[in-house]
ZAVEXVO-760067 format. One record per residue: x, y, z of N, C-alpha, C in turn; residue in one letter. Coordinates in nm, 2 decimals. Example, Ala and Ser with C-alpha at 12.3 -4.5 7.8 and 13.67 -1.06 7.14 Angstrom:
2
+--------+--------+--------+--------+---------+--------+--------+--------+--------+-----+
!  neast ! nnorth !    nup ! caeast ! canorth !   caup !  ceast ! cnorth !    cup ! res !
+--------+--------+--------+--------+---------+--------+--------+--------+--------+-----+
!   1.32 !  -0.57 !   0.78 !   1.23 !   -0.45 !   0.78 !   1.32 !  -0.33 !   0.78 !   A !
!   1.28 !  -0.22 !   0.71 !   1.37 !   -0.11 !   0.71 !   1.29 !   0.00 !   0.79 !   S !
+--------+--------+--------+--------+---------+--------+--------+--------+--------+-----+
This chain:
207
+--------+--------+--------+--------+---------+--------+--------+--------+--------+-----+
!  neast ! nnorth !    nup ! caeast ! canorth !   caup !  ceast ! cnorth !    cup ! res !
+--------+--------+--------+--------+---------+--------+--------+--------+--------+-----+
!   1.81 !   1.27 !   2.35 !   1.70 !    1.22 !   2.28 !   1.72 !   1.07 !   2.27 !   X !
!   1.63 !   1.00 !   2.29 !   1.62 !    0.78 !   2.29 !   1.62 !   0.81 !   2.17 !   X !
!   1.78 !   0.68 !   2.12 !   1.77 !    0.66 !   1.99 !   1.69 !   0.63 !   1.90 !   X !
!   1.57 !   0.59 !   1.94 !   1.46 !    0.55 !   1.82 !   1.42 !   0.66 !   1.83 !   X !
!   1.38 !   0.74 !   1.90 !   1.35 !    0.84 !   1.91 !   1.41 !   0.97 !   1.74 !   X !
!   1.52 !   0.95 !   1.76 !   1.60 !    1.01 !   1.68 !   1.62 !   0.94 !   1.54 !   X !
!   1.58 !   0.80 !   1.50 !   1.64 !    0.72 !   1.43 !   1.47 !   0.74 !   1.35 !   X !
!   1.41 !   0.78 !   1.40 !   1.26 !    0.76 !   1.33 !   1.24 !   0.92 !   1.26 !   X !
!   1.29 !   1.02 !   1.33 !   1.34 !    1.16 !   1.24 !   1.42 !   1.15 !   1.14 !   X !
!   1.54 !   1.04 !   1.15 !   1.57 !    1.07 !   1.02 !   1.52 !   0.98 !   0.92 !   X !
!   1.46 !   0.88 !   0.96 !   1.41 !    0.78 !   0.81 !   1.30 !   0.93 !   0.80 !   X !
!   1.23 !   0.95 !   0.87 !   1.09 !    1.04 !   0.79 !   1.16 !   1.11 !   0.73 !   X !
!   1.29 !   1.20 !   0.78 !   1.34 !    1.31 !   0.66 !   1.38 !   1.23 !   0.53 !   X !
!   1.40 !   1.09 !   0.56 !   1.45 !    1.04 !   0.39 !   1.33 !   1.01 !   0.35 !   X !
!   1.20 !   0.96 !   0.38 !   1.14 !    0.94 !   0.33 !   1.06 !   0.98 !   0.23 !   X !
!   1.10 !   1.12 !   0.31 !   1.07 !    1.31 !   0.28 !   1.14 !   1.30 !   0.11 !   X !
!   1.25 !   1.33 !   0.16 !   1.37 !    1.33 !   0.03 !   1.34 !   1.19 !  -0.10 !   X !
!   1.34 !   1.08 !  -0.08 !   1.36 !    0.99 !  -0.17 !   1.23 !   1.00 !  -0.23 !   X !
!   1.09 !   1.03 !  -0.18 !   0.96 !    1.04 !  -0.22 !   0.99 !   1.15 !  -0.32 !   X !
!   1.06 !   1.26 !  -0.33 !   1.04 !    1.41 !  -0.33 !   1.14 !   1.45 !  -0.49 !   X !
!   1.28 !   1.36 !  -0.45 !   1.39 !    1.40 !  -0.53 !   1.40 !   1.21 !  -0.61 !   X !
!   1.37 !   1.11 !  -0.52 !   1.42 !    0.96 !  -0.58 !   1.54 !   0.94 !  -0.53 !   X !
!   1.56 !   0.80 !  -0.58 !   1.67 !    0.76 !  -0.45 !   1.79 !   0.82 !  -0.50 !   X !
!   1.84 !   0.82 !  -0.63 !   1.99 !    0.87 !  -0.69 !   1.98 !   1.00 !  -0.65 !   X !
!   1.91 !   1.09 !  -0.66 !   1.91 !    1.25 !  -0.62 !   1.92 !   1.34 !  -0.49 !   X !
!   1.84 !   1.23 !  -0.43 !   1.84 !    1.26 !  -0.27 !   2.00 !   1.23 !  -0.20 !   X !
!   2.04 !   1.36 !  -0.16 !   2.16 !    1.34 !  -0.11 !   2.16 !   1.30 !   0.10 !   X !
!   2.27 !   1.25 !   0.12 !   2.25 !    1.23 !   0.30 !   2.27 !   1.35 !   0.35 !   X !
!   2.32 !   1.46 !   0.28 !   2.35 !    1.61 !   0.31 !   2.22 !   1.65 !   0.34 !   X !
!   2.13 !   1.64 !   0.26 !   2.00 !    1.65 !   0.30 !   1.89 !   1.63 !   0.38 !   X !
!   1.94 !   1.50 !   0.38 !   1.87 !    1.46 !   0.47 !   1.83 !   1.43 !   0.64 !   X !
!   2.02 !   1.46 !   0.68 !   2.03 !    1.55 !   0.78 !   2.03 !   1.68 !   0.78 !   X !
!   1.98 !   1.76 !   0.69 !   1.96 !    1.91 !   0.74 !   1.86 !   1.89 !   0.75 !   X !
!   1.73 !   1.82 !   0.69 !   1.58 !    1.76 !   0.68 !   1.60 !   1.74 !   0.85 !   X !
!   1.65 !   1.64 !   0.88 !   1.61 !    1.58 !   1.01 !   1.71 !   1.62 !   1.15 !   X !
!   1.75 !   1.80 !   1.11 !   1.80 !    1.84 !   1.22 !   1.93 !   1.78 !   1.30 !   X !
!   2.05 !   1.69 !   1.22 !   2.14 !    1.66 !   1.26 !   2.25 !   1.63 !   1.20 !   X !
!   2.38 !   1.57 !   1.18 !   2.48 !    1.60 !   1.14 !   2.50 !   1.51 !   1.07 !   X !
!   2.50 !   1.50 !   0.94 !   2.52 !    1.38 !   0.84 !   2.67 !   1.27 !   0.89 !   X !
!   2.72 !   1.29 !   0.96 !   2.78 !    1.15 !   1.03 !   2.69 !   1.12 !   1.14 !   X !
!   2.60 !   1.15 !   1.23 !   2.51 !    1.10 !   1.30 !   2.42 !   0.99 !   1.17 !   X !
!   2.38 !   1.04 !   1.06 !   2.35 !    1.00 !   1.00 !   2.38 !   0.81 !   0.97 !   X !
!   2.53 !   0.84 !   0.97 !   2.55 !    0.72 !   0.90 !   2.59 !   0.66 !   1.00 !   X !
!   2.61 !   0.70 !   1.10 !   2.66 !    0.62 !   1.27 !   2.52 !   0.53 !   1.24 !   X !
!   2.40 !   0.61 !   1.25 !   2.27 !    0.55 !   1.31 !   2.24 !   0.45 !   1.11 !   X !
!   2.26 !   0.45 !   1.05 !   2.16 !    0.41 !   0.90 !   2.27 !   0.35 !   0.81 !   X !
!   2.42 !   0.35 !   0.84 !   2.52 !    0.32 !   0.76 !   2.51 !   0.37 !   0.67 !   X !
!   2.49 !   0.36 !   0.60 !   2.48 !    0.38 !   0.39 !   2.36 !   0.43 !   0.37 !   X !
!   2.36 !   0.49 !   0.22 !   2.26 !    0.51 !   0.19 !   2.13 !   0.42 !   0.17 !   X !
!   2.18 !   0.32 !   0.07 !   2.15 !    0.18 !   0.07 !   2.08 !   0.14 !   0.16 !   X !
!   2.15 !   0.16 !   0.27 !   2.10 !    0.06 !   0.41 !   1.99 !   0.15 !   0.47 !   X !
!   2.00 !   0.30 !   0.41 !   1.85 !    0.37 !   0.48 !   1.76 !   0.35 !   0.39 !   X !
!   1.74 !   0.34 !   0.29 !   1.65 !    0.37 !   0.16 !   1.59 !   0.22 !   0.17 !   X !
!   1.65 !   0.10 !   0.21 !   1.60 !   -0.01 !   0.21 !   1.56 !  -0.03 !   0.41 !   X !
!   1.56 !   0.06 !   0.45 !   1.45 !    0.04 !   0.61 !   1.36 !   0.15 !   0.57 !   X !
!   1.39 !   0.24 !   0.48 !   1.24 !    0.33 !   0.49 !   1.10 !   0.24 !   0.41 !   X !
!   1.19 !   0.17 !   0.32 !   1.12 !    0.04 !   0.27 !   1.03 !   0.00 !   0.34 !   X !
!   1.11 !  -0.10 !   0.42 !   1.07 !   -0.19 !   0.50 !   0.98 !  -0.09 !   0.64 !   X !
!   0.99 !   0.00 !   0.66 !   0.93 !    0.05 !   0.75 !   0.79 !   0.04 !   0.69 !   X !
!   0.78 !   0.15 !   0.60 !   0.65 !    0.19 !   0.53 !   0.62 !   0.07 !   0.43 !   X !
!   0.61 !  -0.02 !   0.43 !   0.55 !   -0.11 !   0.41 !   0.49 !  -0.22 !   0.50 !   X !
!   0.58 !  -0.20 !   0.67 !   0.48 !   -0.28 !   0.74 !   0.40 !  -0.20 !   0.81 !   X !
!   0.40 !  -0.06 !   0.78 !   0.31 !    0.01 !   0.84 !   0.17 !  -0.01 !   0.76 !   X !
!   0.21 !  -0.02 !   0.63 !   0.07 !   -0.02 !   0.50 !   0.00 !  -0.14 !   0.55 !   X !
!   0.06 !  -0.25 !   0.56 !   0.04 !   -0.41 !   0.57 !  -0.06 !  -0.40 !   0.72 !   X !
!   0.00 !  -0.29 !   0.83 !  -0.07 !   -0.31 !   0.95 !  -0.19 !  -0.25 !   0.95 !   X !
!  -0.19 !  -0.15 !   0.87 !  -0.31 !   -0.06 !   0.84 !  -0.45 !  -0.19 !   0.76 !   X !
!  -0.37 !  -0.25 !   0.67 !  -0.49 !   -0.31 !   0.62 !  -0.51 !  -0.45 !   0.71 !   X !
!  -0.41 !  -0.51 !   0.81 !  -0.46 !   -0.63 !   0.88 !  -0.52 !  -0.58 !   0.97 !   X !
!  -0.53 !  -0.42 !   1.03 !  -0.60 !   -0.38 !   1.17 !  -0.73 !  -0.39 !   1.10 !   X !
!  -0.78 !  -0.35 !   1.00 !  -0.91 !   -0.34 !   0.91 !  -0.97 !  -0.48 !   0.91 !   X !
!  -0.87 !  -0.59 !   0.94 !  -0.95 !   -0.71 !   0.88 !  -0.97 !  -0.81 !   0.99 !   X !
!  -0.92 !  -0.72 !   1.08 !  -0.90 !   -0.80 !   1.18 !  -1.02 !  -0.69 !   1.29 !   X !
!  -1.06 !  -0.58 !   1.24 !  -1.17 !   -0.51 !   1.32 !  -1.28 !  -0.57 !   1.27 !   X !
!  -1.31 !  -0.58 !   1.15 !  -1.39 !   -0.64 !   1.07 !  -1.45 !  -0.75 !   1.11 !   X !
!  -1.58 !  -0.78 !   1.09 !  -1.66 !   -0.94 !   1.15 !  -1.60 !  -1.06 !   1.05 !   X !
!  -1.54 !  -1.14 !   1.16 !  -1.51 !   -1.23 !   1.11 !  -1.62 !  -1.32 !   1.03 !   X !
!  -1.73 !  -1.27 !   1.01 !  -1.86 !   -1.36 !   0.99 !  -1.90 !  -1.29 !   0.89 !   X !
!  -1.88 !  -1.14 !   0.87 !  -1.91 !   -1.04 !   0.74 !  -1.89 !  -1.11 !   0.62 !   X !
!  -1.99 !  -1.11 !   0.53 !  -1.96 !   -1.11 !   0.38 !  -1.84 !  -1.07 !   0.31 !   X !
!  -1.80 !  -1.13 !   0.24 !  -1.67 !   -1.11 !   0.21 !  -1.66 !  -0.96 !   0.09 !   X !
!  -1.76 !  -0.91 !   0.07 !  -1.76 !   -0.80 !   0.03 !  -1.76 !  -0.65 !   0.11 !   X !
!  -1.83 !  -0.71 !   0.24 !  -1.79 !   -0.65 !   0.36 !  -1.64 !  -0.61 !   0.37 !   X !
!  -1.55 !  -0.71 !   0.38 !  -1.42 !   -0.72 !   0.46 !  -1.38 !  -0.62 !   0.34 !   X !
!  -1.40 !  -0.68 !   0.22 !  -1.26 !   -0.63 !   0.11 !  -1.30 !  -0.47 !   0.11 !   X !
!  -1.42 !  -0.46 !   0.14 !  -1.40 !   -0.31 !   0.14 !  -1.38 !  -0.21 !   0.27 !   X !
!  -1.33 !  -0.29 !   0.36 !  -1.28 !   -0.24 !   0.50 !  -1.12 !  -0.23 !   0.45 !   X !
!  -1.10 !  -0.31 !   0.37 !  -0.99 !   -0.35 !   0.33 !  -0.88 !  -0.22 !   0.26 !   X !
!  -1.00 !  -0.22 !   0.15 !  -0.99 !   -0.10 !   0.05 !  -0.98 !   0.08 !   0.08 !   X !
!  -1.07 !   0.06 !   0.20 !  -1.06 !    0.16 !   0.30 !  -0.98 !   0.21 !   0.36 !   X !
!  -0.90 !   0.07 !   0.44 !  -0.75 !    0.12 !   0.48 !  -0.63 !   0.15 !   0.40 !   X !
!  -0.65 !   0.06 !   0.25 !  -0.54 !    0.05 !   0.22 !  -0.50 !   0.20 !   0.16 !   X !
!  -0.63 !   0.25 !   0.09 !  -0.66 !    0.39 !   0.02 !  -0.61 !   0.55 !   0.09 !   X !
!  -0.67 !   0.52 !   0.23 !  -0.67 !    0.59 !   0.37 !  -0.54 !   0.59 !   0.37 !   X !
!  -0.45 !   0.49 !   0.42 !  -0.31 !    0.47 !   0.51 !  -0.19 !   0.57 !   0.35 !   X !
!  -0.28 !   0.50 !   0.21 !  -0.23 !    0.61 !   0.08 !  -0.21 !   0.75 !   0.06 !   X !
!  -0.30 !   0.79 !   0.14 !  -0.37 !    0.91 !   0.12 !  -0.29 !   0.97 !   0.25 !   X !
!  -0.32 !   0.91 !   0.33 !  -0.25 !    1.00 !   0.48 !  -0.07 !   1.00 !   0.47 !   X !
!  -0.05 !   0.91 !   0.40 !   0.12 !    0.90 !   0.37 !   0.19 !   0.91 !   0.26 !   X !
!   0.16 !   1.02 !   0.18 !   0.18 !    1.02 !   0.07 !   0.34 !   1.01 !   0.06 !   X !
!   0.42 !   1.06 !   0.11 !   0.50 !    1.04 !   0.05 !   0.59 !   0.88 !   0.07 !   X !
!   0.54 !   0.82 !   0.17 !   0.54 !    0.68 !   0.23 !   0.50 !   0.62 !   0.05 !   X !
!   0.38 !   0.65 !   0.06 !   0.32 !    0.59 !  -0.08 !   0.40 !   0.59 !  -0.21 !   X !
!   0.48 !   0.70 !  -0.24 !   0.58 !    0.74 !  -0.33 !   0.66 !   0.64 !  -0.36 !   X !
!   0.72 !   0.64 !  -0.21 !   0.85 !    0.53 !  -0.20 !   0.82 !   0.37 !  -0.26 !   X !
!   0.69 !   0.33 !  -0.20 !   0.68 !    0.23 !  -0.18 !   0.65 !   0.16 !  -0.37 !   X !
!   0.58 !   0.27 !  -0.38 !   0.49 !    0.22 !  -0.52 !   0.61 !   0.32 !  -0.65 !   X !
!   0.67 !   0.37 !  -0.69 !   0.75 !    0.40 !  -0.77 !   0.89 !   0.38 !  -0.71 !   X !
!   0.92 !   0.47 !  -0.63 !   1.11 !    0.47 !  -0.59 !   1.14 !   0.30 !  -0.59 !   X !
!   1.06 !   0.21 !  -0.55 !   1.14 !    0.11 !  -0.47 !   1.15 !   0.01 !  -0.60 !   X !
!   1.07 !  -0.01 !  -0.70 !   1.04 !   -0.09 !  -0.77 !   1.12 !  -0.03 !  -0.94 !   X !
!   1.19 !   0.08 !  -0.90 !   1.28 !    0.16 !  -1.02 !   1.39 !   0.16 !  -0.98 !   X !
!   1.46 !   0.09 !  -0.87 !   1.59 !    0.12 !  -0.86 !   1.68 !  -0.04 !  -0.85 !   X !
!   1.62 !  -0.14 !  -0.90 !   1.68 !   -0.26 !  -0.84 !   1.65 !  -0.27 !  -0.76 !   X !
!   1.77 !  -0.46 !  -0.71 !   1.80 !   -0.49 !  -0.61 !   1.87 !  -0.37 !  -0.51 !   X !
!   1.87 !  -0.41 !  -0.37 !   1.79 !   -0.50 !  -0.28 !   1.63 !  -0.45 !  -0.27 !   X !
!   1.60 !  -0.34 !  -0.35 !   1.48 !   -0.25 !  -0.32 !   1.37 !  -0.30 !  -0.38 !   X !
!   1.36 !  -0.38 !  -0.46 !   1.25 !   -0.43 !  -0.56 !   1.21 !  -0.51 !  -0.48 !   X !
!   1.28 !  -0.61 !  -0.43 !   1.27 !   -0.75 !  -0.38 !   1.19 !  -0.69 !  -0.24 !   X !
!   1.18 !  -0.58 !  -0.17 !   1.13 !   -0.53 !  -0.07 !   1.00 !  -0.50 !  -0.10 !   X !
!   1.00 !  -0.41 !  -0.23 !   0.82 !   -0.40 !  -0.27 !   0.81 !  -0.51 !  -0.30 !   X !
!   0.85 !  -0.54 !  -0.36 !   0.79 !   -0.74 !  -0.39 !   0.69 !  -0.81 !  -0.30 !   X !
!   0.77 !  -0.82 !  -0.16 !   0.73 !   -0.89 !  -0.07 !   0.58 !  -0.82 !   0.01 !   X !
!   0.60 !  -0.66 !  -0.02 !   0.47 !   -0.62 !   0.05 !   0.35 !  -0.69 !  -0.05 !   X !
!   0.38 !  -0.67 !  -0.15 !   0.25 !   -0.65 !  -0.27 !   0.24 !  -0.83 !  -0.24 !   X !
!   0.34 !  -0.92 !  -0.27 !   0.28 !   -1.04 !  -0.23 !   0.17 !  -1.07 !  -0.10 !   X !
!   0.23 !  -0.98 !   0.06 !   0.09 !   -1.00 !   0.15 !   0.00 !  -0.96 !   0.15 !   X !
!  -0.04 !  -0.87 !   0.04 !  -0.13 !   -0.75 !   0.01 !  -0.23 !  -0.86 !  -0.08 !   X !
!  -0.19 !  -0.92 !  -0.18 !  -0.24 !   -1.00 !  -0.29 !  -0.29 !  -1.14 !  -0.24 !   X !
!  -0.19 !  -1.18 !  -0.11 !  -0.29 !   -1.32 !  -0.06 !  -0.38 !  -1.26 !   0.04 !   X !
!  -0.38 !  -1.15 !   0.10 !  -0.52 !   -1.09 !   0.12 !  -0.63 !  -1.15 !   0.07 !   X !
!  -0.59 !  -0.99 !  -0.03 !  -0.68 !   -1.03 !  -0.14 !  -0.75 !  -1.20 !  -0.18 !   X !
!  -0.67 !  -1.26 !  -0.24 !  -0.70 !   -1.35 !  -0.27 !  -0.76 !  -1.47 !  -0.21 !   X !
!  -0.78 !  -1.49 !  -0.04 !  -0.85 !   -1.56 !   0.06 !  -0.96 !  -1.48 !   0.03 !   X !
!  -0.99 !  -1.29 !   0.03 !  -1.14 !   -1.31 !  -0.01 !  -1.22 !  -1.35 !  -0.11 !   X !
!  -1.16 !  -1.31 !  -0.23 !  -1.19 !   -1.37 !  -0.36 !  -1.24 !  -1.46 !  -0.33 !   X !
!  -1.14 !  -1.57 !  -0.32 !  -1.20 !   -1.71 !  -0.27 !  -1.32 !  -1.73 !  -0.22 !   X !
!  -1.28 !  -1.69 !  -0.11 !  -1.43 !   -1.70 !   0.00 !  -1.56 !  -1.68 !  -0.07 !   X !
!  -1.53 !  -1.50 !  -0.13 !  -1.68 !   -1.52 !  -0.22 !  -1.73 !  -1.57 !  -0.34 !   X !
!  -1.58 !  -1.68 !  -0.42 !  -1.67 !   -1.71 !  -0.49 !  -1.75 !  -1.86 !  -0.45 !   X !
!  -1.68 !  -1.93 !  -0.36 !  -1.73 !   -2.01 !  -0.32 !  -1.88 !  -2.02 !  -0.23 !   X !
!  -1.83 !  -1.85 !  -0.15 !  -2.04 !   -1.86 !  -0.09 !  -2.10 !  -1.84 !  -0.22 !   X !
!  -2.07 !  -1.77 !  -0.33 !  -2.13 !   -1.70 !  -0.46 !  -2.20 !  -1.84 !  -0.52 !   X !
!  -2.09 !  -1.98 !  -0.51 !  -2.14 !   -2.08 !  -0.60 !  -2.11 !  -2.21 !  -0.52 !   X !
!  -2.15 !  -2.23 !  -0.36 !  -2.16 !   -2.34 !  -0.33 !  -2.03 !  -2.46 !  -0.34 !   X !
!  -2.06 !  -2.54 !  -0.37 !  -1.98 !   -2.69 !  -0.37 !  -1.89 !  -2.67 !  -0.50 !   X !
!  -1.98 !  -2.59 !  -0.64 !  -1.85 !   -2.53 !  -0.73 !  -1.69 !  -2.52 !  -0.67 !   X !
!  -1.62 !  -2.59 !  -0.77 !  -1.47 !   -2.58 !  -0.72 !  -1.45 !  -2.43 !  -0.85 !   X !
!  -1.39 !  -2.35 !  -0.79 !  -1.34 !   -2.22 !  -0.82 !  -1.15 !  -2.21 !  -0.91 !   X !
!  -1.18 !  -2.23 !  -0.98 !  -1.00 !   -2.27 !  -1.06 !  -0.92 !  -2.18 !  -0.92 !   X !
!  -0.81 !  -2.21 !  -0.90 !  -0.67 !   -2.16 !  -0.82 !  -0.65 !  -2.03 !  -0.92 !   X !
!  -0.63 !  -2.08 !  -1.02 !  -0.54 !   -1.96 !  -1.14 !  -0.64 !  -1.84 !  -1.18 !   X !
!  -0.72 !  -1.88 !  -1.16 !  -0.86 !   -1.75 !  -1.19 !  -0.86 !  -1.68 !  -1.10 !   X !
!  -0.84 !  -1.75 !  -0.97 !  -0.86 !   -1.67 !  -0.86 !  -0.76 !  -1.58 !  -0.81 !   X !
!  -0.62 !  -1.66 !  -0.82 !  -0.49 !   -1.53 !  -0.88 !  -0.50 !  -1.47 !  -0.94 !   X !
!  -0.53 !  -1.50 !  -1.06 !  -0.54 !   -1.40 !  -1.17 !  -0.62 !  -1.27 !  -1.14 !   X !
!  -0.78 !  -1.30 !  -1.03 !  -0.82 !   -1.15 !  -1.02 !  -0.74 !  -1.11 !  -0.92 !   X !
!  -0.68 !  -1.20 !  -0.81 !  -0.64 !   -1.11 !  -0.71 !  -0.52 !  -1.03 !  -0.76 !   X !
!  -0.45 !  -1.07 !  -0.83 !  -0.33 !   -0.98 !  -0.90 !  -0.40 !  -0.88 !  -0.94 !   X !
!  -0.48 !  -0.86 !  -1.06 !  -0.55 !   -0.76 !  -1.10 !  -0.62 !  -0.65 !  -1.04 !   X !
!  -0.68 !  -0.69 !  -0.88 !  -0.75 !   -0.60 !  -0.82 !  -0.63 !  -0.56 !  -0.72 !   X !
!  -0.52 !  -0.61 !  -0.69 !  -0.40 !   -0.57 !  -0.64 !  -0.31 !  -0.43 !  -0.70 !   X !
!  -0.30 !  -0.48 !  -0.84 !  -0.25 !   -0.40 !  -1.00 !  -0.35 !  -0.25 !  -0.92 !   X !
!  -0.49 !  -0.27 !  -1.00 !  -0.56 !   -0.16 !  -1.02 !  -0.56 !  -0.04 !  -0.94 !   X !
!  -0.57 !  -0.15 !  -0.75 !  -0.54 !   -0.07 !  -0.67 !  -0.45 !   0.01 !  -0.64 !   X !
!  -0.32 !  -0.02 !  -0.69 !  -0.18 !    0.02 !  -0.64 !  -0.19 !   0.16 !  -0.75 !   X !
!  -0.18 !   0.13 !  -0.90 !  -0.25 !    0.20 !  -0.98 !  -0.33 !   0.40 !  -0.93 !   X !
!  -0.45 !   0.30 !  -0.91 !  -0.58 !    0.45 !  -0.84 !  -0.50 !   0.51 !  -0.75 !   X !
!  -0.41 !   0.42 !  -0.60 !  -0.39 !    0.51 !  -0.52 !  -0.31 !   0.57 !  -0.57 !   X !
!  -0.21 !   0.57 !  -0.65 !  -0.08 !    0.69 !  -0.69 !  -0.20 !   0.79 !  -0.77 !   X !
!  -0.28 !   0.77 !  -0.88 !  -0.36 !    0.84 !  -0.91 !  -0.43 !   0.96 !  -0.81 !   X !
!  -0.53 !   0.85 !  -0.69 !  -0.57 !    0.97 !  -0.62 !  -0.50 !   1.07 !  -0.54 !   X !
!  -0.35 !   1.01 !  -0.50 !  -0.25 !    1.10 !  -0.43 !  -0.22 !   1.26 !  -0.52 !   X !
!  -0.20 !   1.23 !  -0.65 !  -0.16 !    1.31 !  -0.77 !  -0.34 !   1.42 !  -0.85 !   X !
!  -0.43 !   1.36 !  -0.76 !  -0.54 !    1.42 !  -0.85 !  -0.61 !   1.53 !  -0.72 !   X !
!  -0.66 !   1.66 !  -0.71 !  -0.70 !    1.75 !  -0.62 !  -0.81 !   1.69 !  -0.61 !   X !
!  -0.84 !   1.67 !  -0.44 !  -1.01 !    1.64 !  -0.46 !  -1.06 !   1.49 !  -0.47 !   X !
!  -0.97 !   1.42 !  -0.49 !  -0.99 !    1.30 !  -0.47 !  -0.95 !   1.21 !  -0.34 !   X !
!  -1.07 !   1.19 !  -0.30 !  -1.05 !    1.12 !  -0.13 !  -1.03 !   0.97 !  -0.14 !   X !
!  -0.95 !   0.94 !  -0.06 !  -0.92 !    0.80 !  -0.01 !  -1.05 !   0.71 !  -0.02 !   X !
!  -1.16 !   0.76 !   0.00 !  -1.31 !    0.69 !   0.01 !  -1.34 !   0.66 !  -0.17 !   X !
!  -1.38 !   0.80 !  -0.20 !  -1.37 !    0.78 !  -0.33 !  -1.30 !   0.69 !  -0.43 !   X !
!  -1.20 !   0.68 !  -0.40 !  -1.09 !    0.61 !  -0.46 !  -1.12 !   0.49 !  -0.45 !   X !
!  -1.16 !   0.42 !  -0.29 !  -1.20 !    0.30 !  -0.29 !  -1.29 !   0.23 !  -0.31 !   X !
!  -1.41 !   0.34 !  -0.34 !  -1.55 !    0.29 !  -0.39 !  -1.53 !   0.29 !  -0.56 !   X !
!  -1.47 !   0.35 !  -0.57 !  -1.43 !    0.37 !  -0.77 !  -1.38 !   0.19 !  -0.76 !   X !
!  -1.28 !   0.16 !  -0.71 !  -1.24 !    0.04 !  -0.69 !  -1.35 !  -0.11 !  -0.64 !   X !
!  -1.40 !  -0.07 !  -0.59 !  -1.50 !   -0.14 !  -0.54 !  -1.64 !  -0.20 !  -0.63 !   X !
!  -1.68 !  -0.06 !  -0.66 !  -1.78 !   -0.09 !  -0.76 !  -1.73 !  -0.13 !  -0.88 !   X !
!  -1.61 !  -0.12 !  -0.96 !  -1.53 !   -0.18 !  -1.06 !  -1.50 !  -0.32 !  -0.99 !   X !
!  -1.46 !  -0.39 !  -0.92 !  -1.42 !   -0.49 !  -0.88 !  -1.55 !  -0.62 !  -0.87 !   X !
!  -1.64 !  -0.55 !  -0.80 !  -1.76 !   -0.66 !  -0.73 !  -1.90 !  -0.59 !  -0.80 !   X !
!  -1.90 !  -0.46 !  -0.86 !  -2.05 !   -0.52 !  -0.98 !  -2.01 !  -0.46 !  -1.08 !   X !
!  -1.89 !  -0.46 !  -1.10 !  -1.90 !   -0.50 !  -1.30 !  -1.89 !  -0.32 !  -1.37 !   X !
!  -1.85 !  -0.35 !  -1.45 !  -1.86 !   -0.29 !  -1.55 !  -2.00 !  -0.22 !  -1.62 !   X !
!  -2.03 !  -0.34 !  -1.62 !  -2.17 !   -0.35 !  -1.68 !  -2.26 !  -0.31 !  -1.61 !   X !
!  -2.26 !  -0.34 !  -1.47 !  -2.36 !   -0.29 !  -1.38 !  -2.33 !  -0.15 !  -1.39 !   X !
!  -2.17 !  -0.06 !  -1.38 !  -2.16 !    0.11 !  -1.39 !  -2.23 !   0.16 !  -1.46 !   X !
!  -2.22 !   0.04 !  -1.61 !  -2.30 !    0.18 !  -1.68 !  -2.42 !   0.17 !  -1.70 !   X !
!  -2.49 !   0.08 !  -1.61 !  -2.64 !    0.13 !  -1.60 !  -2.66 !   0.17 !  -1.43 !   X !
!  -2.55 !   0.28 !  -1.40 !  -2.59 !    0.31 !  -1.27 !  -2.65 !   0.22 !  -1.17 !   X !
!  -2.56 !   0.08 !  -1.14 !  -2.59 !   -0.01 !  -1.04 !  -2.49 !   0.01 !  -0.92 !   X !
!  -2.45 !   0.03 !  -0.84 !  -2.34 !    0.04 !  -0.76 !  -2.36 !   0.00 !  -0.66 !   X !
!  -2.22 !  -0.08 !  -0.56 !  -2.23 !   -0.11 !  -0.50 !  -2.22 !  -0.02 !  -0.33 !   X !
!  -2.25 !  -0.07 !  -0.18 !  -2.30 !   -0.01 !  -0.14 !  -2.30 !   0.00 !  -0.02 !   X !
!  -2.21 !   0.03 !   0.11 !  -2.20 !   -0.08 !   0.25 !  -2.32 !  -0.15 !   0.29 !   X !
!  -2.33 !  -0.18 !   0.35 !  -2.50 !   -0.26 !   0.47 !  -2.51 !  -0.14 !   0.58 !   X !
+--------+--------+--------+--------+---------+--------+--------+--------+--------+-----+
């Protein structure tokens, strides 16, 4: 079997394990019997534990990241920027929901165990958030013209709509019945008409 071939069985089996049990509990005993081979194969191919738990990281997080740039990059570059973010929302919800235990890792395990692992979520959530935050921008400036739009405001939501998201998806992964769509239109219509628009049944809506 081509070693990537093989090397991609065993991150899924840890990804399996550290989602399932967390990083201190999940043993490499495991996770070669998970992935059908001999825990020194294990560490020939991943060295340490350390050194696997921080590529399962890094794997499923540039998988999340490609999931939401394929969306933005399918997306009209000329679309309303309410358009995009919810192509956006779509993937990011979707790629949540299809990987849950991907999702696990990424959004609890990585960000509870320290260094080197924090600093790994770190970095996803930062390209996830200047996403975000180029559309923000965008719309509030078509929203208000020649208006200069504060920098800090506009971090400020995109952190927040970042926060909430990350938030809902562990929610909808953990709730029966709740779809990735769902989840992202909950997000959606909270984000871009308000509060106030919900509770008089205003919602928003694709084109």
């Amino acid at each position: 079997m081509p070693r990537a071939v093989r090397e991609r069985q065993m991150m899924d089996a840890a990804v399996t394990c550290f989602a399932r049990q967390g990083y201190q509990a999940a043993s490499m005993d495991e996770i070669a019997e998970l992935a059908g081979v001999s825990k020194p194969l294990v560490y020939l191919y991943l060295n340490s534990k350390e050194e696997l738990f921080t590529a399962c990281i890094r794997r499923e997080a540039q998988a999340l990241l490609a999931a939401v740039a394929e969306a933005e990059a399918v997306a009209d570059a000329s679309a309303p920027p309410d358009e995009r973010l919810w192509a956006g929302l779509l993937a990011f919800f979707g790629h949540a929901a299809d990987h849950p235990d991907a999702w696990a890792v990424l959004s609890r395990h990585a960000r509870t165990q320290g260094e080197p692992f924090a600093t790994e979520a770190a970095r996803m959530r930062e390209e996830i958030t200047a996403f975000v935050t180029g559309l923000i921008d965008g719309a509030a400036r078509a929203a208000h013209g020649p208006v200069e739009i504060g920098e800090r405001d506009v971090a400020a939501l995109a952190q927040a709509l970042v926060g909430s998201a990350e938030s809902l998806a562990t929610w909808a992964n953990e709730t029966p019945g709740v779809t990735a769509r769902e989840a992202a239109a909950t997000l959606m219509n909270f984000a871009w008409s308000g509060l106030g628009n919900l509770m008089k049944n205003e919602r928003w809506s694709p084109r």
